[in-house]
N, C-alpha and C positions, 0 to 999 in steps of 0.2 A: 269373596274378594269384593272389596267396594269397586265402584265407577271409576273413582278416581283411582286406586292401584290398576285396575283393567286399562285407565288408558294410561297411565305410566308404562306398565308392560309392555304395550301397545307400542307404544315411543321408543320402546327400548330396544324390541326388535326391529321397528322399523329403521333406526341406526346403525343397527349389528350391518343388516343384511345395505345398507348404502356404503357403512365403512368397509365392509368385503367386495363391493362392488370396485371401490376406489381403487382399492390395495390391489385388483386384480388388474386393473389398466394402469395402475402406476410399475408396475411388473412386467406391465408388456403385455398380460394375458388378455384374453377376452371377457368382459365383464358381467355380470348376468342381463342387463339389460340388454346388451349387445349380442347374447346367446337368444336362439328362442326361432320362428316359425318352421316349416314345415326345412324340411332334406331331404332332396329326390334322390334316387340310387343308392350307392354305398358314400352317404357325408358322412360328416363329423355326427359322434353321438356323446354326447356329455353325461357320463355316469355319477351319480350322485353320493355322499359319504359321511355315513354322519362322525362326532369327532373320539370315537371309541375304537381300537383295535381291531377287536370283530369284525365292524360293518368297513371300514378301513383296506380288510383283505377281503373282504368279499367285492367289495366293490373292483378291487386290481383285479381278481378275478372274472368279475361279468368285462371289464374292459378288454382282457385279454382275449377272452372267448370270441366276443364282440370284432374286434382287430381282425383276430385268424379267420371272421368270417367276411374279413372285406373292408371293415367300416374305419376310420380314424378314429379315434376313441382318445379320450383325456378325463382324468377322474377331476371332481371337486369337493373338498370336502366342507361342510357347514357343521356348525356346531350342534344341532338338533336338529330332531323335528318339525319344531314351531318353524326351523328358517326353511330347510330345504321340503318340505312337503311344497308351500304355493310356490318353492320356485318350480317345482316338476310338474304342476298343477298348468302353472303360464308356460312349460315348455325350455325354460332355462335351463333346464336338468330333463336328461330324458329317461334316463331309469334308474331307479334306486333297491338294491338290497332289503328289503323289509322284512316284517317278523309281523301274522297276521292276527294275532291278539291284539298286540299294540296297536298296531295300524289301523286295526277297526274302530277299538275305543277312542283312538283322536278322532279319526272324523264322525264316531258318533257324537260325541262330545261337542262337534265343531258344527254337526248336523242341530245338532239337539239338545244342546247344555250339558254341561259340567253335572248334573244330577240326571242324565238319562238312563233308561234302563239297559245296564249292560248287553249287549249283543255277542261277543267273546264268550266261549265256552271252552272245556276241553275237549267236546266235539269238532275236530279240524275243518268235514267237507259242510258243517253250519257256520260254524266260524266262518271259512275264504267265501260263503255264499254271502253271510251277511256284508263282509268286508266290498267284494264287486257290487253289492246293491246298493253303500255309501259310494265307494269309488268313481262308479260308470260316469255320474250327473259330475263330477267335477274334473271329466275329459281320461281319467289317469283309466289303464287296463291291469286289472290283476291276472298273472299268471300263475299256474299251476303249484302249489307247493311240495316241498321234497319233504324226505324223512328225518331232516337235519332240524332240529328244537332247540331253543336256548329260552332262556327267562328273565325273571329277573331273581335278584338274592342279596339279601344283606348279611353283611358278618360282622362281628364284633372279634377282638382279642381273645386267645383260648385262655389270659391273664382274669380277659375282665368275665369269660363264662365260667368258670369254673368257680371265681368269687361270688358269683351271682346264680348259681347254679344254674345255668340256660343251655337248653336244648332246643329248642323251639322259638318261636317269636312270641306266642302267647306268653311262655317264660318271664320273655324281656317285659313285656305288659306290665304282668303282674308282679313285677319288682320294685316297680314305680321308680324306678332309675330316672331321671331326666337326662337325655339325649338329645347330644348334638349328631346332624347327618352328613356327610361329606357324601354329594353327591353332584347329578347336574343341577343347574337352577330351576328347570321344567320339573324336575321331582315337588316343587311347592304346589301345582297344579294337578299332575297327574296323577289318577284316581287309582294307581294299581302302585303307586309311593307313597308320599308322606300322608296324605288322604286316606289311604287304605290304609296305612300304619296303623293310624291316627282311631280311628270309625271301626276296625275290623280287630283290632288287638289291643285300643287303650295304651298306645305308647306315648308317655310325654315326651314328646320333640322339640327342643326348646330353642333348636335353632338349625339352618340349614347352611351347610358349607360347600360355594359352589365350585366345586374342584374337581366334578366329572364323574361319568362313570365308569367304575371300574379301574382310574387311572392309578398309576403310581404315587400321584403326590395325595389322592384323596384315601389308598390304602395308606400311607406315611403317617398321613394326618390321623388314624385311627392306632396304628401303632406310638405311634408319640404320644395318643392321649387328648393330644386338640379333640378328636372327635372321639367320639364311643360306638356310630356304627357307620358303616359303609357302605351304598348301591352298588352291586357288581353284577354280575352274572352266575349260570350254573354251570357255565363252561370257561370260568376266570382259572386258569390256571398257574397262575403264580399266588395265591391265597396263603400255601406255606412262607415264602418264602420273606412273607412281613410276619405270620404270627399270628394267623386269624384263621377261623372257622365260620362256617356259614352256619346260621339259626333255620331251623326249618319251617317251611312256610304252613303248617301243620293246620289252618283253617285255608287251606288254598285260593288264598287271596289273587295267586299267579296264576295265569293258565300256559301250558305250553307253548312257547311260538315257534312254528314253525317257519323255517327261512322262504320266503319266495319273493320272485322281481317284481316289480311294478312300475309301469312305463306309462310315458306320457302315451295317449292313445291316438295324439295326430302326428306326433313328430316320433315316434318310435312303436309305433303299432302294427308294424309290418309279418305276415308272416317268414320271414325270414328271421328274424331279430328274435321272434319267440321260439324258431326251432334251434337256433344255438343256445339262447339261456337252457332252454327247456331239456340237454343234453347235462346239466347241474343235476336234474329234479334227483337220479336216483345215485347220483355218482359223490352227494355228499350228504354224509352220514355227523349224529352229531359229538362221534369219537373226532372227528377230523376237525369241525370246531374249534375242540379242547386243543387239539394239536397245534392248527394254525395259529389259536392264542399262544403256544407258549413259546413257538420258534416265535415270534416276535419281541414278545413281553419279557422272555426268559431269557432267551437266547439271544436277543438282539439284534435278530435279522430283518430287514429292510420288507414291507407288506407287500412290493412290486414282486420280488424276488422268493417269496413264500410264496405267493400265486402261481408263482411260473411253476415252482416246482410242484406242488399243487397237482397242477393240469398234468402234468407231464408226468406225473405218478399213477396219475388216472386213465393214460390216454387219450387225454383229449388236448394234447400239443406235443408236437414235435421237443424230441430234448435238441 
């Protein structure tokens, strides 16, 4: 990417995250500039959300735990990573849901450029070691991760594999198909999306449609045809219910991520805060994932109200 697209980008977020500042005091709420030093005792803790389903109910989740353990708790949710990582970094946000592959490779990337040598493996306890040895220096605490994984995955039409005979991603490569992607706009960057597509399988991507991931309207856009493939998850479960199959990642461009918290380390670094999350670590598995994705996405129940029940399946809150 040239200078000039880097500081275009650059501008770009730096407006996202001032216009969600606005919108949040024009609402009445607290704004991220207005969030932030240190909370003695049981404060306010601001859980963080990025703008996918998943991370969504997980985040009601950590809040609700968080709550039953004292704390006032209110979720925020940002559209990516690029926005809400510095805000939990300055303490705007004090703990966020993450997935330690991903998490590592941005701030390796942020550490070390966009061409560093991967640190992410399917090795988990190298993985979360590398990941705390980016994290420590930029204030944030990585916690312990659970047995719960998700990834990433792209699907195309079961119309357009079968026309194409695709099983695989390599498949789609070597079809020489040209593909548009519906996904988030961060995919034109990140090394484990259009990058890795791109570098690892020879797919011509001819264009990116930033419509999210995993969302309804950017599975739509692949059903209709606008797009030809979609970023989603391995725990997307509504995938039938537009017409799509997931291609397999068959040179393991993805590595597993598994779920765990990551907290600002001055304003939510308390041992107390780590032994409620830390009652997650073995209590979610990633059948439950799939599940909580589809009572939302399927079902159309409310991610505050999936949480609850959630816990309260598990034990770990009062029905």
């Amino acid at each position: 990417m040239s200078s000039k697209s880097r500081a275009a980008r650059t501008a770009l977020v730096a407006g996202t995250v001032v216009a969600l500042a606005a919108g949040l005091a024009a609402c009445g709420g607290q704004s991220l500039e207005e969030k932030g030093g240190g909370k003695g005792g049981k404060g306010e803790l601001v859980i963080g959300s990025a703008g996918f389903t998943e991370s969504k109910v997980l985040a009601e989740i950590y809040s609700k735990v968080l709550a039953d353990a004292g704390y006032r708790t209110r979720v925020q949710t940002l559209a990516n990573r690029e926005l809400y990582e510095p805000a939990l970094e300055k303490g705007q946000i004090d703990v966020v849901p993450e997935y330690a592959s991903t998490l590592a490779e941005f701030l390796n990337a942020k550490k070390n450029g966009s061409k560093a040598k991967p640190v992410a493996s399917s090795d988990v306890d190298k993985t979360v070691a590398a990941l705390k040895k980016l994290a420590g220096p930029r204030g944030l605490k990585v916690l312990p991760a659970g047995g719960a994984t998700d990834q990433n995955a792209f699907a195309v039409t079961k119309e357009f594999a079968a026309e194409h005979k695709l099983k695989t991603l390599s498949d789609l490569g070597k079809s020489k198909q040209k593909i548009k992607l519906a996904a988030g706009e961060e995919c034109e960057t990140r090394v484990f999306c259009k990058p890795g597509l791109e570098r690892t399988y020879g797919i011509d991507i001819t264009g990116l449609d930033p419509k999210g991931v995993g969302t309804p309207q950017a599975k739509q856009a692949v059903k209709d045809g606008t797009d030809q493939l979609v970023l989603t998850t391995t725990t997307d479960a509504t995938l039938d219910n537009f017409g799509l199959v997931l291609l397999k990642d068959d040179k393991k461009l993805q590595n597993a991520d598994n779920v765990l918290p990551v907290l600002n380390a001055k304003s939510a670094g308390d041992k107390e805060i780590e032994a409620a999350l830390g009652k997650l670590a073995n209590a979610l598995t990633t059948e439950d994932l799939i599940d909580l994705n589809r009572k939302v996405d399927a079902e159309r129940l409310k991610p505050a109200d999936v949480a609850q029940a959630f816990l309260e399946s598990k034990g770990l809150a009062e029905k």
